[in-house]
C-alpha positions in Angstrom: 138.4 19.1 -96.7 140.9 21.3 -95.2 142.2 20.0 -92.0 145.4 20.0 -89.3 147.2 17.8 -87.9 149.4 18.8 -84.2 151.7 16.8 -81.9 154.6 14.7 -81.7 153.5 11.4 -83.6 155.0 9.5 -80.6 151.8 10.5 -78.5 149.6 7.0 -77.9 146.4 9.8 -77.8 144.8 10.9 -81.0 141.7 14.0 -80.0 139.7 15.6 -83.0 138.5 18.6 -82.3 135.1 19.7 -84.8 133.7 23.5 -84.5 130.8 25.1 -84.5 128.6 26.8 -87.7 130.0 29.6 -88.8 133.5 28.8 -87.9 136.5 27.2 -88.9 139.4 24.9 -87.6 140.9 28.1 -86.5 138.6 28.7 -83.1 141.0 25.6 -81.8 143.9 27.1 -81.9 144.9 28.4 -78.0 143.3 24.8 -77.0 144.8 22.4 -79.7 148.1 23.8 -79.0 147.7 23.0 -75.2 146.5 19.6 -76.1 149.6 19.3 -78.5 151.6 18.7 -75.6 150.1 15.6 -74.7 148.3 13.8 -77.7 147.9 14.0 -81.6 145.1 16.4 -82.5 143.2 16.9 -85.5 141.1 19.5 -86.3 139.0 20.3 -90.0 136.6 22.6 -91.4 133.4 21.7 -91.6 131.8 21.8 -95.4 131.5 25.4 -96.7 133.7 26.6 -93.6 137.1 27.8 -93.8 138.9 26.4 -97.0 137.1 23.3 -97.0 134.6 22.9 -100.5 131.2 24.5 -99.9 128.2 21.8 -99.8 125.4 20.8 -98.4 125.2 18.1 -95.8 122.4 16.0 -93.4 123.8 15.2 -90.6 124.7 11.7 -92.1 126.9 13.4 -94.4 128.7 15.5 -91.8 129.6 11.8 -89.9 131.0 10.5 -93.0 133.5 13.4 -93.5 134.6 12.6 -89.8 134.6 8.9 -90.4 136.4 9.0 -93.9 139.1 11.6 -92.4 139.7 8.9 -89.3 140.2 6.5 -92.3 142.2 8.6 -94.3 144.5 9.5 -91.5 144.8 5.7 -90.5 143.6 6.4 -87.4 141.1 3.7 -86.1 140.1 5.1 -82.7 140.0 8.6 -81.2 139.0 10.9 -78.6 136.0 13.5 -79.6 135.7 16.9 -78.6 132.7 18.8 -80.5 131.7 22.8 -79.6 128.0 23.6 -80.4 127.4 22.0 -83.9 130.2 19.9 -83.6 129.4 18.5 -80.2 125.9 17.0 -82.2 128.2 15.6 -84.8 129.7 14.1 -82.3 127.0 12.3 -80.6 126.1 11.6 -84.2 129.5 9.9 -84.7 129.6 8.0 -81.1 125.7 6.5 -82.0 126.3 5.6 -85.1 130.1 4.5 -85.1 131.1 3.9 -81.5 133.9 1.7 -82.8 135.9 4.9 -83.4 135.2 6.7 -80.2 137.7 6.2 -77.1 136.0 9.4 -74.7 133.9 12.6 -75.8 133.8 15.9 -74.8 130.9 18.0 -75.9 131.1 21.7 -75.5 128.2 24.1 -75.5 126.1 21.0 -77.0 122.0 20.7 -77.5 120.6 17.9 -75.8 116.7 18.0 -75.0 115.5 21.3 -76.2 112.4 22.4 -74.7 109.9 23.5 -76.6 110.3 27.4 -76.4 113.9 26.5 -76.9 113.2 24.7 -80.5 110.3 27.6 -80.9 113.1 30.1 -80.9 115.9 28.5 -82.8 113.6 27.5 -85.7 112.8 31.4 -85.6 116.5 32.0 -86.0 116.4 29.0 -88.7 114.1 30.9 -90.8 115.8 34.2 -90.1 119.4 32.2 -91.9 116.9 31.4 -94.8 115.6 34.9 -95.5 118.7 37.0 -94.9 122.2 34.6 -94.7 124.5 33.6 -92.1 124.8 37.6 -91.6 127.5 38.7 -88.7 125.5 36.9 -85.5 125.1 38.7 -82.4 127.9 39.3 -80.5 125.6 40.0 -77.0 124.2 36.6 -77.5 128.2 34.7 -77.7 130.4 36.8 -75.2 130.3 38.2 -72.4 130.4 42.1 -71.9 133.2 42.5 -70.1 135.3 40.0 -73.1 133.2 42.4 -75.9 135.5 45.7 -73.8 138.4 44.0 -73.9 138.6 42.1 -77.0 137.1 43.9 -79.5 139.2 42.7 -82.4 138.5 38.8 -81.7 134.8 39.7 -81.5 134.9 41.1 -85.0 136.9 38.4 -86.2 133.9 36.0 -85.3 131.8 37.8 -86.8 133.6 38.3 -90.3 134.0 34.7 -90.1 130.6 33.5 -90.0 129.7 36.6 -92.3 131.9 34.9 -95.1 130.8 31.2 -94.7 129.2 29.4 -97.7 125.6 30.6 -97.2 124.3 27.3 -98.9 126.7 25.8 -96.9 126.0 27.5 -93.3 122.1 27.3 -94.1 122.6 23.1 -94.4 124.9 23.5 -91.1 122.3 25.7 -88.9 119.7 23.7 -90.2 121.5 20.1 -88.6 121.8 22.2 -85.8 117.9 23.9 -85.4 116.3 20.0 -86.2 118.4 17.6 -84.9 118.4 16.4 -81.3 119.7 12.9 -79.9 118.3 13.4 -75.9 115.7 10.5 -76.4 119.4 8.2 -78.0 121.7 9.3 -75.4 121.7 5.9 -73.1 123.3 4.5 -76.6 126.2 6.3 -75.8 129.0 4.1 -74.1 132.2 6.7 -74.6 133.0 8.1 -71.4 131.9 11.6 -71.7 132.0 15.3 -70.2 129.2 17.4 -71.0 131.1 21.6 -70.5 128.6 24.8 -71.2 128.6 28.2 -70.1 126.5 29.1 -67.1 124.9 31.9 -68.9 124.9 30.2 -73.0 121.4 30.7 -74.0 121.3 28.4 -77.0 123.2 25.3 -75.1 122.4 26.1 -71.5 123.5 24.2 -68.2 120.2 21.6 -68.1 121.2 20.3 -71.7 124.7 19.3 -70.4 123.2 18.3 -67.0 121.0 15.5 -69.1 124.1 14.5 -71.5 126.1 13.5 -68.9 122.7 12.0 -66.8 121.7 10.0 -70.0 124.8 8.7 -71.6 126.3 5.5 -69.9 129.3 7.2 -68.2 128.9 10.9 -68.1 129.5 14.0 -65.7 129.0 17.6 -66.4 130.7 20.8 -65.8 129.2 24.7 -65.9 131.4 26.9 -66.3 130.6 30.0 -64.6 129.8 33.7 -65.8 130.6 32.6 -69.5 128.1 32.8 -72.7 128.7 30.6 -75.7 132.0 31.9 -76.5 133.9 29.8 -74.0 136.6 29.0 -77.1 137.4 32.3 -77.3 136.9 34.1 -73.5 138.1 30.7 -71.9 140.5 28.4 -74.2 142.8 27.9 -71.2 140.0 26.6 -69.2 138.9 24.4 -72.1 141.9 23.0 -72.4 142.4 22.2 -68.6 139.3 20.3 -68.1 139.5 18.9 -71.7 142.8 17.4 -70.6 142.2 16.3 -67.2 139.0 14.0 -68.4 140.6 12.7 -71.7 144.3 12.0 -69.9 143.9 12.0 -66.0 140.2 10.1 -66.1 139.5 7.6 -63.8 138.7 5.1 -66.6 142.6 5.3 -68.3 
């Protein structure tokens, strides 16, 4: 497992940040380095994603990489922010070890898929079995106006997720298209802020309205006029609210 470790070692905080299928420790880089400034963070790639070793992984698996890192890194407790995938691991890691959570943040995360909404992702399931991880569609992640601007960053995604392990992304996509922990959420105890684009189609604003309804102590936040790109078209933003709810919370 490839991963990175930023911030001054003197920092009492400790966040690990996990992406999304497709990408790589990499999409954190604007927002780890604003986080830098005030805690330890530790990012990885996921199995098959970046330079970490291709394989295939349940869901169990993925919460034993995360588990064996914290353990590796001698860190017993930390603050969780997952995007997309990684916000499921997440929840996977808070109900199933909540002795190493302090406070999550789950970004663009699927909680309570209705069932046109599992309808269409298990039709984009099949389509990652027939034909590969493929480049994704940019019209589905960012908005139009970031697609003029930022052309190069858009195509950077999409190489990314082209060259991904295809074994590897199709055991990814597939935690991602079956798994969903809406009926386990009141297990939850972490603190927890529940962020998605107001216009992300695959992790819209009622999943992070129920997270933060469902878990023990949660609250939720839309952010306006962006898809499911919010790492890329808003890292400031994610950073912001990331840092005022893990160190400005009512509950330090």
């Amino acid at each position: 497992m490839r991963y990175v470790v930023d911030g001054d070692s003197d920092h009492d905080d400790v966040v690990v940040l996990v992406h999304g299928v497709g990408s790589d420790l990499t999409a954190w880089d604007r927002i780890a380095a604003e986080l830098a400034n005030r805690a330890v963070v530790v990012r990885y790639d996921l199995p098959g994603h970046g330079r970490s070793a291709a394989r295939r992984s349940t869901v169990d698996d993925l919460v034993e990489d995360h588990v064996e890192l914290l353990r590796h890194l001698g860190v017993p407790r930390a603050d969780l922010v997952g995007f997309s995938l990684g916000g499921l691991i997440a929840q996977a890691v808070a109900l199933a070890h909540p002795e190493v959570v302090d406070r999550l943040v789950l970004i663009g995360t699927v909680a309570g898929r209705t069932p046109a909404e599992r309808e269409r992702v298990l039709a984009r399931l099949e389509g990652v079995r027939r034909d590969g991880p493929g480049a994704g569609d940019a019209s589905r992640w960012f908005t139009d106006d970031f697609r003029r601007r930022e052309p190069d960053a858009v195509a950077r995604n999409l190489k990314r997720t082209a060259e991904t392990d295809p074994e590897s992304y199709l055991a990814a996509y597939t935690v991602l298209a079956t798994t969903d922990f809406a009926d386990r959420l009141p297990l939850i105890s972490a603190p927890t802020l529940a962020m998605t684009g107001s216009d992300d189609v695959g992790s819209p604003p009622h999943m992070a309205e129920l997270i933060a309804a469902r878990v023990r102590d949660g609250r939720h936040l839309v952010l306006d006029g962006y898809k499911h790109g919010v790492l890329d078209e808003a890292p400031l933003v994610i950073a912001r609210e990331t840092a005022k709810f893990l160190f400005e919370g009512e509950d330090r």
